[in-house]
Each structure stands twice: as structure tokens, then as C-alpha cells.
N, C-alpha and C positions, 0 to 999 in steps of 0.2 A: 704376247703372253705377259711380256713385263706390264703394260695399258695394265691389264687386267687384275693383274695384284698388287697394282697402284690406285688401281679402280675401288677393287675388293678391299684395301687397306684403310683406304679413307673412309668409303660408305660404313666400315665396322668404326673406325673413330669420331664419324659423325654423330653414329647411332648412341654409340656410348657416354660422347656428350652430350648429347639430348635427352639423353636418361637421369643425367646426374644431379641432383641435389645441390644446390648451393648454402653455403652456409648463410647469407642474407635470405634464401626462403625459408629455412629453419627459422630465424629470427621472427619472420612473416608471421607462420605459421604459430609458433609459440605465444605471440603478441596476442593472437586473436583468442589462444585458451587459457588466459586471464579470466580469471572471475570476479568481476563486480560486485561486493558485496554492498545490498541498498539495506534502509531502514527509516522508516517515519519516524521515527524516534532518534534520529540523527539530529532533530533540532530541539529536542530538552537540552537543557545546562545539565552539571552532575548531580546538584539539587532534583531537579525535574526526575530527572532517574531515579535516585534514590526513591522519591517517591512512588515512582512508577513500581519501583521490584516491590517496596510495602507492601502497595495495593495485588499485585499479581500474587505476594504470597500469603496473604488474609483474605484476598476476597472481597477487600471493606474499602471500597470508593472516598469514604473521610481522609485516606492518606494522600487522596489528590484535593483537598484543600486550598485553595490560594490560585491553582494551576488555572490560565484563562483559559479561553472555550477555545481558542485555535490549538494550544496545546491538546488540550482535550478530544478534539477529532484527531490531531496526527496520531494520540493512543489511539483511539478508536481504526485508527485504518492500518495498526500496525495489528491487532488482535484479529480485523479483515483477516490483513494477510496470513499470519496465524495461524487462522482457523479456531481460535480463543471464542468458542460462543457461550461458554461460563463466563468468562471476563466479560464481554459484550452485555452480556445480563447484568453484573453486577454496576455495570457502567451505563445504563439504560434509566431512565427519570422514574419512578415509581411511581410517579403521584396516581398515574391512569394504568399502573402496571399489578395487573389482577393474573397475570399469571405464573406457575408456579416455575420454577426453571427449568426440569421436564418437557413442561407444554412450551415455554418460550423457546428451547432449544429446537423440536419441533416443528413451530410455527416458524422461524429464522430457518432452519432449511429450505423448508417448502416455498419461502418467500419473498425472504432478503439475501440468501447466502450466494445463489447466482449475479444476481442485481448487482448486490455487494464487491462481489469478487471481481467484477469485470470496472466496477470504478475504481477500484482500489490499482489495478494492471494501469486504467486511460490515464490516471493519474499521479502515475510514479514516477514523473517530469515536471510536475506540479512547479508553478512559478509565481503562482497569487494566493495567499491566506491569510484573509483579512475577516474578523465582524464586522458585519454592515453598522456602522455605527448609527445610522440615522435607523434602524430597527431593533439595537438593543435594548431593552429592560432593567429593570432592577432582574428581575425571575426571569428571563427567556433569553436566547439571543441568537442572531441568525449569522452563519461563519459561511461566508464563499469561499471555494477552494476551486483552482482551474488551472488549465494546463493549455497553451499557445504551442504548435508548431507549426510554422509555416503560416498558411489562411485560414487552418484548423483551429478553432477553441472547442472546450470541453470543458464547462462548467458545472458547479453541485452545489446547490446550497442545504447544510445543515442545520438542522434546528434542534438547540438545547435549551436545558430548561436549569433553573440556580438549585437547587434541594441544598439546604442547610451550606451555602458556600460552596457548593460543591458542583461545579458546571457537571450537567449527564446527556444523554444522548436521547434525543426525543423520538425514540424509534416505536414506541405504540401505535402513533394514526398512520405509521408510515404503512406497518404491516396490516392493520386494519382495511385501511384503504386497497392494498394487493390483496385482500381475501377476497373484498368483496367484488374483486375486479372478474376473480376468476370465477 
């Protein structure tokens, strides 16, 4: 009888610490519901910002002035993440831009906002942003942006165009080209 509630004694004491919580799993636990907070726009100076909030609260692309074209896509891929497709308009090269923001909003669902969205995710590791210098322009210029892990690349190249100083996002033929695909 005694076995038995020596027995009984332990197998409840083993139970109970095998049930038990350590304060190092807490730690564990805590550590991993951390949140990360990311942002393309982690790599403007406070200059750069400043410009940035201008432009996001007028509308008017002039306030990014000066800003290179690499600058210019990480806006462009923080308004991706966003979901900013007003701003993307406004940030879009005009010269072949015949449509009205209605229809550009529109046509950018139906076309780029999928596309978009899933580059802007492959490459929020992003570790190369560079203009192709040997493809720059005075008016154009082509910004690779790419992301390595492991044997994995994931490459993009960007094509912008100058309007008045002001790099924009050469997204007309891009959508053009997806219409007629479908």
C-alpha cells in the first residue's frame, strides 16, 4: 500500500511538472510576439521625408524634386504596400498618361495591384538598389532592385522617366502591355 502512494505521489508530481510553464518559455514565447515594424521609406534622410509627407499631402510629385530614382521606387513600393493608388497616380510619368485617375485606379486593380503586391512582399529583404548606370539618360532610367537568400534571387527592374526633375514611375506600357496580355 505504501509502493502504491509512493507510486501515486510521484506519477501526480511528475504530471504536474510536466504541465508547468517556465519562466524561460515565457521569455520564448514573448520574444516571438514581437512585431517588426518595416518600411521602404526607412531609407530617406529626414530631408527625403519631409519631402515625402509634402507630396503625400498636395498630391503634387514637384515636392519630390532632387529625390534620385532609387529613392523614388522605395516611395513607389512603400504606397505598393499602402495601397496608396492615388499617390501611385500621381507618381506615374505623364507624358503617355491619358488616363484620368478613376480609370488609372481601375486599370491598376485589374492589372498591377496583384503583380505589385506580391513584389513589394518578395522584396522586403531587398539587399541591391542600384541604377543601371550604363542605361541611364538624361529623361529615363532603369533602377534594379533584388533580393538573395540563399541560391534564390528575385530581381525587378524599374523604368522611370525625368518630367521636369522629377524621376516618376514609368507604369503606362507596363499596364498596356497586361491588358493586352489578357
Amino acid at each position: 500500500m505504501k509502493f502504491n502512494n509512493i507510486f501515486i505521489s510521484m506519477m501526480f508530481l511528475f504530471l504536474l511538472t510536466a504541465c508547468a510553464v517556465t519562466p524561460m518559455q515565457n521569455e520564448v514565447l514573448s520574444s516571438n510576439d514581437k512585431e517588426v515594424h518595416f518600411s521602404y521609406l526607412e531609407e530617406l534622410s529626414e530631408a527625403e521625408l519631409k519631402q515625402y509627407q509634402q507630396f503625400t499631402y498636395n498630391n503634387n510629385a514637384e515636392h519630390l524634386k532632387g529625390l534620385s530614382p532609387e529613392k523614388i521606387v522605395l516611395i513607389y513600393m512603400h504606397l505598393i504596400v499602402t495601397n496608396n493608388i492615388e499617390l501611385i497616380y500621381w507618381l506615374t510619368a505623364s507624358s503617355q498618361l491619358q488616363l484620368d485617375i478613376d480609370q488609372f485606379q481601375q486599370d491598376y486593380d485589374q492589372y498591377l495591384h496583384q503583380l505589385n503586391t506580391d513584389m513589394a512582399i518578395r522584396l522586403r529583404y531587398y539587399n541591391d538598389l542600384a541604377t543601371k548606370s550604363d542605361l541611364k539618360k538624361k529623361h529615363s532610367a532603369q533602377v534594379e532592385m533584388s533580393v538573395t537568400i540563399e541560391s534564390y534571387t528575385y530581381t525587378v527592374l524599374h523604368e522611370l522617366k525625368s518630367e521636369e526633375d522629377v524621376w516618376k514611375m514609368d507604369l503606362i506600357p507596363v499596364m498596356e502591355y497586361l491588358k493586352n496580355e489578357k
